[in-house]
C-alpha positions in Angstrom: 86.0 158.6 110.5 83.4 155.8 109.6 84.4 153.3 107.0 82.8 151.1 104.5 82.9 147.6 103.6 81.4 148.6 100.6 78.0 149.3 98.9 75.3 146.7 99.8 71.7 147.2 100.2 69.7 147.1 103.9 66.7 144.5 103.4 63.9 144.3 106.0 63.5 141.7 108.5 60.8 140.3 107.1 62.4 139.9 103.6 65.4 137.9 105.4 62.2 135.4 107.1 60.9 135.3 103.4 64.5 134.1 102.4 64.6 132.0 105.1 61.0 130.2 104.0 62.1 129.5 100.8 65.3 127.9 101.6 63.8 126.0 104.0 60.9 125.0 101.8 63.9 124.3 99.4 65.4 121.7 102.2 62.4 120.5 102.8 61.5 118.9 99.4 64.9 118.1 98.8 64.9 115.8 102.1 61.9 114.0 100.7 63.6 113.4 97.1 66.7 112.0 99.1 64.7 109.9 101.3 62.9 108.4 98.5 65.7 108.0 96.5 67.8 106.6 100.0 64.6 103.8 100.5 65.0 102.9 97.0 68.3 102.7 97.0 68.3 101.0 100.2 65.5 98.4 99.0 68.2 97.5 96.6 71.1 97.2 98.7 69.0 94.7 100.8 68.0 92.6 98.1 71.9 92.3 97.4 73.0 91.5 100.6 70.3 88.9 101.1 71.4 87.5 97.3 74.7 87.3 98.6 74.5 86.4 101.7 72.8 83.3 100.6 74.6 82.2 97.7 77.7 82.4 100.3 75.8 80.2 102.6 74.7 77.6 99.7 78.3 77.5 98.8 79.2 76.7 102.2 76.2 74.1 102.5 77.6 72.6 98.7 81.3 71.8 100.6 79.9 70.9 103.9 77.2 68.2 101.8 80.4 67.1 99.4 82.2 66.2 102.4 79.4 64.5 103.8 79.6 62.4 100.9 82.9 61.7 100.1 83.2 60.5 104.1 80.6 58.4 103.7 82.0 56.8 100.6 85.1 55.8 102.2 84.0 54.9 105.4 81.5 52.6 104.1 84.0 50.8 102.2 86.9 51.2 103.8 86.2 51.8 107.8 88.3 48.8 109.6 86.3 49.9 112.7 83.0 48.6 110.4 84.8 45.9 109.8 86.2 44.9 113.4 81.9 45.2 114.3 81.3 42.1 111.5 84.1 40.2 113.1 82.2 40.5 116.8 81.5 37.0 117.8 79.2 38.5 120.8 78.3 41.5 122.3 80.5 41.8 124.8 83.1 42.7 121.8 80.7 45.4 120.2 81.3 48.7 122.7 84.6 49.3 121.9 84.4 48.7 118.0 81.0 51.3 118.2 82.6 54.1 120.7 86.1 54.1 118.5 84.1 54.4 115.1 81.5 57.1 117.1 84.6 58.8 118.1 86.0 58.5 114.4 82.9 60.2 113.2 82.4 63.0 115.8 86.2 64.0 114.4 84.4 64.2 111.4 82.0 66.2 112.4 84.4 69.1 113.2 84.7 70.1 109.8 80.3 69.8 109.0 79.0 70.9 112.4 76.9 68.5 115.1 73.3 69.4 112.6 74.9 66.4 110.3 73.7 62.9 112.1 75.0 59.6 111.0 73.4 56.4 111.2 75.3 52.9 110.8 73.1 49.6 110.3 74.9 46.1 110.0 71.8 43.9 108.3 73.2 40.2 108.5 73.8 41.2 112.4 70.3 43.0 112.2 72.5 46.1 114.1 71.2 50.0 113.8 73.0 52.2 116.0 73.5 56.3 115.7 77.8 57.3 115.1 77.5 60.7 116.7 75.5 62.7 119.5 71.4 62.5 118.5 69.9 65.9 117.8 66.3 64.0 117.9 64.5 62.6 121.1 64.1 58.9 121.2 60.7 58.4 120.0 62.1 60.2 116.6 65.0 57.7 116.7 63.1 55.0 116.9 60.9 56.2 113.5 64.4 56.5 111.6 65.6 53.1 112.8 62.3 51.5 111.6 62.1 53.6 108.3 65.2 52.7 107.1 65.7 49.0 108.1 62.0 48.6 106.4 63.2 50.6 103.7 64.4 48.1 100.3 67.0 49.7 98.3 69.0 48.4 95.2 72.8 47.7 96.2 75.8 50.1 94.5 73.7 52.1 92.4 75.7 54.7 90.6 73.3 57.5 90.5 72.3 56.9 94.5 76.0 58.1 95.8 75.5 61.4 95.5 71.6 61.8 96.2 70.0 63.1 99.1 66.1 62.7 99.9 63.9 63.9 101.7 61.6 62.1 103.9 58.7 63.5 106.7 58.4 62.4 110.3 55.5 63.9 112.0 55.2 66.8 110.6 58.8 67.6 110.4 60.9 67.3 107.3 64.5 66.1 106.8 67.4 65.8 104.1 69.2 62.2 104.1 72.0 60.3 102.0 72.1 57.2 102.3 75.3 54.2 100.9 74.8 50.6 100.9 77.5 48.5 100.5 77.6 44.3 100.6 76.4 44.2 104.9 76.4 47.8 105.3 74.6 51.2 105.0 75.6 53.9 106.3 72.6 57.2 106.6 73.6 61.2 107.1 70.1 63.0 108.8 70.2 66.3 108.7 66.6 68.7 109.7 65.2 71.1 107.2 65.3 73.5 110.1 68.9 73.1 111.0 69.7 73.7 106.9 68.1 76.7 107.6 68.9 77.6 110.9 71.9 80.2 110.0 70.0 82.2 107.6 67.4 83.2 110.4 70.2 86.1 111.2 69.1 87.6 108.3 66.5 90.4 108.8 63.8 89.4 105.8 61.0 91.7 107.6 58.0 90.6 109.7 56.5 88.6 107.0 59.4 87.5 105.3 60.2 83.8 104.3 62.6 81.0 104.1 61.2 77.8 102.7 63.0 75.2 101.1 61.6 72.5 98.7 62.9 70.0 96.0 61.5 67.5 93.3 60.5 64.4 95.7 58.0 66.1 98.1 57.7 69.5 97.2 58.2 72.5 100.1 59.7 71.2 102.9 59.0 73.8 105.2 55.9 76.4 104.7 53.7 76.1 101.9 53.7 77.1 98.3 50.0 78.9 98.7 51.2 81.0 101.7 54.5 81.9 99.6 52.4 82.4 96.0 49.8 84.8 98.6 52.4 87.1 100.0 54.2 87.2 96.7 50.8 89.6 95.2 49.3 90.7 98.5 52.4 93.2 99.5 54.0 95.3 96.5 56.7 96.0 99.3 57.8 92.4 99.1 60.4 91.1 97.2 60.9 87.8 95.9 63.7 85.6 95.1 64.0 81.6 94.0 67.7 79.7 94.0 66.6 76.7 92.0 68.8 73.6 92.4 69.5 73.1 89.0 71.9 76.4 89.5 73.1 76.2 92.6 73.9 71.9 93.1 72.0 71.4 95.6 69.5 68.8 96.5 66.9 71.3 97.1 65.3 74.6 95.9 65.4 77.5 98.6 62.7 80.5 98.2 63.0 83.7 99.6 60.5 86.5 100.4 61.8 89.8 101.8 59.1 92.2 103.5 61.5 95.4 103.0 58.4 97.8 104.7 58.2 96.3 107.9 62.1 95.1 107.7 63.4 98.6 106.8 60.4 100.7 108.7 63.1 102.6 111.3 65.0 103.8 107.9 61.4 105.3 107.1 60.2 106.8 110.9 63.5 108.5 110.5 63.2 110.0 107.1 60.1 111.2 108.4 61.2 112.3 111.7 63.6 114.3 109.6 61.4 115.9 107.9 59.6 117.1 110.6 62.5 118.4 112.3 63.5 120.1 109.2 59.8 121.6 109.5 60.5 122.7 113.5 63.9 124.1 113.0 62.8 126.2 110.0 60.1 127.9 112.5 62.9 128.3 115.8 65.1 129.6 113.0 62.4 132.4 111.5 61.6 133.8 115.6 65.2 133.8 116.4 65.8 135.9 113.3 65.1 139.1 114.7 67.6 138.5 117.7 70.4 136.6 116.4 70.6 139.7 113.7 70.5 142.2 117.1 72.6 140.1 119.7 75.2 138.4 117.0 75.8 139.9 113.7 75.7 143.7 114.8 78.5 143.2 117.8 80.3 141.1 114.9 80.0 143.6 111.8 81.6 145.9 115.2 84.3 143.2 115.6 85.4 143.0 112.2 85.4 147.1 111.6 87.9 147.1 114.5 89.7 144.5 113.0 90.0 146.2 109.5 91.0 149.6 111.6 93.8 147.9 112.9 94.8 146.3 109.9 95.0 149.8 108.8 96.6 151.9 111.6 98.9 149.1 112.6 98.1 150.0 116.1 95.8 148.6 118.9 92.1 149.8 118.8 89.9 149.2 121.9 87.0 146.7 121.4 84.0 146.6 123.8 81.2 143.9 123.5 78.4 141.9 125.2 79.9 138.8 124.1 82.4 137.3 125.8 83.9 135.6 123.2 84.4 138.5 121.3 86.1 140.3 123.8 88.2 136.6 124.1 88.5 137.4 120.4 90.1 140.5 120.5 92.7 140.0 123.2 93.9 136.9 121.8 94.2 138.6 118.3 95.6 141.4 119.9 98.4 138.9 121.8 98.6 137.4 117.8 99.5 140.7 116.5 102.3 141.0 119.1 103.4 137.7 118.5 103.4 138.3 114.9 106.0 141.2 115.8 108.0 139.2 117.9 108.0 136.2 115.1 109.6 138.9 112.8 112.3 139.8 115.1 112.9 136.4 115.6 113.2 135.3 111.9 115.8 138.3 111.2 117.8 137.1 113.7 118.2 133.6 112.9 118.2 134.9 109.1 121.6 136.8 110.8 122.5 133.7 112.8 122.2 131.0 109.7 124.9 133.9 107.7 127.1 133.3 110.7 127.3 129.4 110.9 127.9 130.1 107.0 130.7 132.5 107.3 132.3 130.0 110.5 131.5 127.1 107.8 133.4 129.0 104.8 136.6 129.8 107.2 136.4 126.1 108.3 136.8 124.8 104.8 140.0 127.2 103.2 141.8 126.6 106.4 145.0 128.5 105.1 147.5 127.6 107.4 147.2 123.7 106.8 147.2 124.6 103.0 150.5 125.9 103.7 151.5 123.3 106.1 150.5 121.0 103.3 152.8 122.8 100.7 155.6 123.2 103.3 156.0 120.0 103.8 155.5 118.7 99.8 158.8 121.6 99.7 160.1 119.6 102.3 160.3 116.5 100.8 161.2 117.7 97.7 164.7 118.7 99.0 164.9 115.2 101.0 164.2 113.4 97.0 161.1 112.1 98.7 159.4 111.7 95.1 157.2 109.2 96.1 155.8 110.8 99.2 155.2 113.8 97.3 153.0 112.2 94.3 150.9 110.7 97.3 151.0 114.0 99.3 149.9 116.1 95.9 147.1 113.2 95.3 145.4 113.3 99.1 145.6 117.1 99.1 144.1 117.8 95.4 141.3 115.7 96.4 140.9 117.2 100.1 140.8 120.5 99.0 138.5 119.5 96.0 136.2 118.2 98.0 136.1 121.0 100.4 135.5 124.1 97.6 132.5 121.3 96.1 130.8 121.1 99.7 128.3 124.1 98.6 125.3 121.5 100.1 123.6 121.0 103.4 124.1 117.1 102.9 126.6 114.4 101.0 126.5 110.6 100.5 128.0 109.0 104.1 131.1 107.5 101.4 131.5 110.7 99.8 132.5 111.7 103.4 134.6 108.9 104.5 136.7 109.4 101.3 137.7 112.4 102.5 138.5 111.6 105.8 140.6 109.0 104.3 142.4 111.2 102.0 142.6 113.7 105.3 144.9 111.0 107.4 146.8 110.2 104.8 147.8 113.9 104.6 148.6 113.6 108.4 150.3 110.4 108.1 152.6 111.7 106.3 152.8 114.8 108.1 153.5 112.7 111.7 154.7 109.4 110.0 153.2 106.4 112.4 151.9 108.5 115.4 148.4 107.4 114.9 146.2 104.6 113.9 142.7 104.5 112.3 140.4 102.4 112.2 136.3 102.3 110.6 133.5 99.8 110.7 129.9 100.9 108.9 127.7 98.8 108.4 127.6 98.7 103.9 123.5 99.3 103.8 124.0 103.0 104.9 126.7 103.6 102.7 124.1 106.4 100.6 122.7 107.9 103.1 123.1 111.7 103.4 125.0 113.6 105.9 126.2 116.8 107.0 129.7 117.7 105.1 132.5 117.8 107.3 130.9 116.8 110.4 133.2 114.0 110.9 136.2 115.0 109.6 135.5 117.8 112.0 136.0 115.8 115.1 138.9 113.2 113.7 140.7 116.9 113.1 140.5 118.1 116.4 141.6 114.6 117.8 144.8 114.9 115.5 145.5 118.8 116.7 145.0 117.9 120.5 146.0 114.1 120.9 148.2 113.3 118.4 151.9 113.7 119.2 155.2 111.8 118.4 155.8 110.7 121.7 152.4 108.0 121.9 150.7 106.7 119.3 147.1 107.4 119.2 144.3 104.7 118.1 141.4 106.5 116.5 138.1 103.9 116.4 135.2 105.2 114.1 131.8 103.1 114.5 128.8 103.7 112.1 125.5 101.9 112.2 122.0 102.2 111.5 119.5 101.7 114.5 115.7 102.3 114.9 114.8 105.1 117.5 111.4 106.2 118.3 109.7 104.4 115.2 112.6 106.2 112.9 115.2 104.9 111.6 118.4 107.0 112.4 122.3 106.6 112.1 124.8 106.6 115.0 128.3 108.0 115.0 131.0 106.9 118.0 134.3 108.4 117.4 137.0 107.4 120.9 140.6 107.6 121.0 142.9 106.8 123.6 144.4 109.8 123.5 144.2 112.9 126.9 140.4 113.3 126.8 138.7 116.7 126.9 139.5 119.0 129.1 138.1 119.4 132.9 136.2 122.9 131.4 136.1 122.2 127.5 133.9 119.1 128.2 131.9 120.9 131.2 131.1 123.4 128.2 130.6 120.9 125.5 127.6 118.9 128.0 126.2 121.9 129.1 125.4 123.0 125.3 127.6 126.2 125.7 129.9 127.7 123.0 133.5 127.1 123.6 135.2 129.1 121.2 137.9 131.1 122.4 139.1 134.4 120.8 142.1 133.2 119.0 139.5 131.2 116.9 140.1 127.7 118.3 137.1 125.4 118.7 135.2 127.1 116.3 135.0 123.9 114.0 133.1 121.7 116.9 130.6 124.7 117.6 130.2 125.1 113.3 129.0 121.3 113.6 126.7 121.6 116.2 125.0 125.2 114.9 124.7 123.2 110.8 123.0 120.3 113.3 120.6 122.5 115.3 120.1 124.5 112.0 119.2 121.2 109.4 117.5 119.0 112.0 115.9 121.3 115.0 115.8 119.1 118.3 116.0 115.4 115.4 119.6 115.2 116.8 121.4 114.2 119.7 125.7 114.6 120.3 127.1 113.4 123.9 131.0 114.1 124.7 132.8 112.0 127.3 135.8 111.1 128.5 136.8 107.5 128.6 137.9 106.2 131.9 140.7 104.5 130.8 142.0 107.5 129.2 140.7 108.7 125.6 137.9 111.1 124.8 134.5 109.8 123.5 131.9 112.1 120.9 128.7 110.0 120.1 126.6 111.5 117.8 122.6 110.4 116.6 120.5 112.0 113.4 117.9 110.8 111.2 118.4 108.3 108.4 117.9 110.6 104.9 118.0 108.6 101.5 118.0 111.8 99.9 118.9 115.4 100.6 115.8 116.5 102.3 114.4 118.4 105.2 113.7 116.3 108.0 110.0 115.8 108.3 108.4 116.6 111.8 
């Protein structure tokens, strides 16, 4: 019987291609828009960065020029090195003075970079020497020396501390300061080309700029024709001017970005794009006719066998010329099996989780120790034992309250030991001093949540197996936080010194194998470890061992939960 998908009108391969050419026409002019748009937007971007990048950079050269400054005002006042160099009575005593106070200065230097030079002239002793490593050849040396010991200056004038010039030597231009004081001046040097040096990381284009200039001598590097030429020749250029009155500086810096040549991959792409938007449409309209013939036929097959089993619930054989449709079909006819198994498999643990419930609910009423418990408060009432009753009646109301409360996968770590407190000192009074106890946890995991009953569990069956009148038995609880695997978990150590497990009770218990016997015995250690298995999956570990001195041990591991929650995995 042949089935529908539903009603839906056959179109003609040539009305699909006609589709086809319009959506592609559609992409087509869309991928122009968006490249326009992306240049624009791209055009602005860079005149950011490069706004940014440079005022970061002028902020930089401000502190490095401040500290230039402020060195050179204490040092020429206040250098005893300078001083040492006045006090030479002949040569022989200058080296040492010149190297320590060169040596002083490179230190400096650390903090401004090697591009700063300083110059120190003594003019009584006629001396002009460099303080730090020369980034010029000799002959330009020699120019400095002569410009600035020919060079008269008035002495300590205010406005002159915190000036730099500009001065040319052949044909190159460079920045200095320059402090006189009583004998002394001292000169930073610094190029033009080393000012700019850093920003030539910057991609301003082919015919981009840098060119700096101030109010003594005009541009310092390039020319204000070539800058004012490029500035109308190229609408792709953009211009931008930080003036010194706005950023500090002793100098002006002018920028011209040529965003065509600078930003012309961006643009052989977008058109690339295009093109191969243009070439893909045409493979895509030839392979129309076969993709519909080879693909979509075998797959409008594929999914009619898929809706036929979906309908008969049974297998339906599937034949095809591609191989990854046949792959298809056998791995979703291996998923539909699994899918059956998966159902089995949930009602049985469904069946399974009722069990550990029904083990859990005969392991809280306990009805012969709630007879024990009222045998002995009869007990004592005979013997006049008031006082033991009224603590007997106390530890057992809140035992057993806290047992029909526990209707929850998890309680608060105190919550717990307050009922194994109010446990032993139900059996303390049943067997008087035949045990000890004693607990150490660590205060911080106090609220953390816990299975109910999972210790109290344990410390039980150490009080039915080891405990007896004849010895008495020391029971040591440990609790403590401790970070496994990137998780931070809580570990339980219960030992006593009492006869250990038995030979085949703890050969069970380490080979994760039930060890409940028929009378019913055991079945509170196997409830504990089905409610672990069940609440945290393989997040748990519990080891049983016997101590060699004598005593058993039960160690037990499982995530750290603030709150009652399922354990994330």
């Amino acid at each position: 019987m042949k089935s529908h998908f539903g009603k839906h009108t056959s179109r003609s391969v040539n009305y699909y291609s006609k589709v086809l050419f319009v959506i592609l026409i559609s992409i087509l002019l869309i991928n122009m828009i968006v490249s326009f748009f992306t240049i624009t937007i791209t055009r602005q971007q860079s005149i950011e960065y490069v706004k940014n990048t440079i005022n970061l950079y002028l902020d930089d050269t401000m502190l490095r020029l401040n500290a230039v400054e402020h060195f050179m005002i204490w040092t020429v006042k206040n250098e005893p090195l300078i001083k040492d160099m006045e006090k030479a009575k002949d040569m022989s005593e200058l080296p040492k003075s010149i190297h320590n106070f060169r040596t002083r200065v490179n230190d400096f230097q650390y903090s401004t970079g090697k591009e700063y030079q300083f110059f120190l002239a003594l003019k009584k002793e006629n001396y002009f020497f460099s303080s730090s490593p020369i980034q010029m050849n000799y002959s330009e040396y020699l120019k400095i020396k002569d410009y600035f010991l020919s060079k008269k200056r008035s002495v300590n004038k205010y406005e002159d501390i915190y000036t730099w010039q500009s001065l040319k030597m052949d044909e190159k231009y460079y920045l200095y300061h320059l402090l006189e004081y009583e004998n002394r001046m001292f000169i930073s040097v610094i190029a033009v080309d080393d000012i700019l040096f850093p920003l030539n990381e910057i991609n301003l284009g082919d015919k981009g700029t840098l060119t700096i200039a101030n109010n003594e001598n005009g541009f310092l590097s390039g020319s204000k024709e070539n800058i004012s030429n490029r500035k109308l020749k190229f609408i792709f250029t953009s211009y931008l001017t930080f003036h010194q009155n706005d950023t500090g500086l002793p100098f002006s810096l002018h920028v011209s970005v040529d965003h065509f040549s600078a930003y012309k991959k961006v643009a052989i792409a977008q058109f690339v794009l295009v093109l191969a938007t243009i070439i893909i449409g045409l493979i895509l309209f030839f392979f129309l006719g076969y993709f519909r013939n080879k693909i979509l036929s075998p797959i409008q097959d594929f999914s009619q066998t898929l809706l036929d089993i979906n309908k008969n619930n049974e297998k339906v054989d599937f034949s095809s010329s591609i191989i990854e449709l046949e792959q298809a079909n056998e791995q979703f006819k291996g998923l539909m099996n699994e899918i059956k198994k998966l159902k089995i498999d949930y009602y049985e643990q469904e069946f399974e989780k009722k069990q550990i419930q029904m083990d859990f609910m005969k392991l809280q009423i306990k009805p012969h120790f709630y007879l024990s418990c009222l045998t002995t408060i009869h007990s004592m009432a005979e013997m006049g034992m008031y006082k033991e009753i009224k603590k007997m009646t106390i530890s057992t109301s809140n035992y057993f309250r806290y047992l029909f409360q526990t209707n929850q996968n998890y309680v608060k770590l105190e919550k717990e030991l307050t009922h194994i407190q109010d446990y032993l000192a139900i059996q303390k009074l049943l067997h008087a001093h035949s045990f000890k106890f004693d607990i150490q946890t660590e205060p911080s995991i106090e609220k953390a949540m816990i299975p109910p009953l999972m210790i109290q569990t344990f410390i039980e069956n150490i009080v039915k197996h080891a405990v007896s009148l004849d010895e008495q038995i020391n029971i040591q609880l440990n609790i403590y936080s401790k970070i496994v695997e990137n998780r931070k978990s809580i570990i339980l150590t219960l030992l006593d010194n009492g006869p250990g497990f038995p030979a085949d009770i703890l050969e069970n218990l380490q080979s994760d194998m039930l060890i409940t016997t028929i009378n019913g015995n055991h079945i509170g250690i196997n409830n504990v470890i089905q409610r672990l298995r069940l609440l945290f999956e393989e997040d748990f570990s519990i080891n049983f061992s016997n101590i060699p001195g004598g005593g058993a041990k039960v160690e037990i591991m499982i995530p750290y939960l603030a709150k009652e929650e399922r354990v994330e995995r």
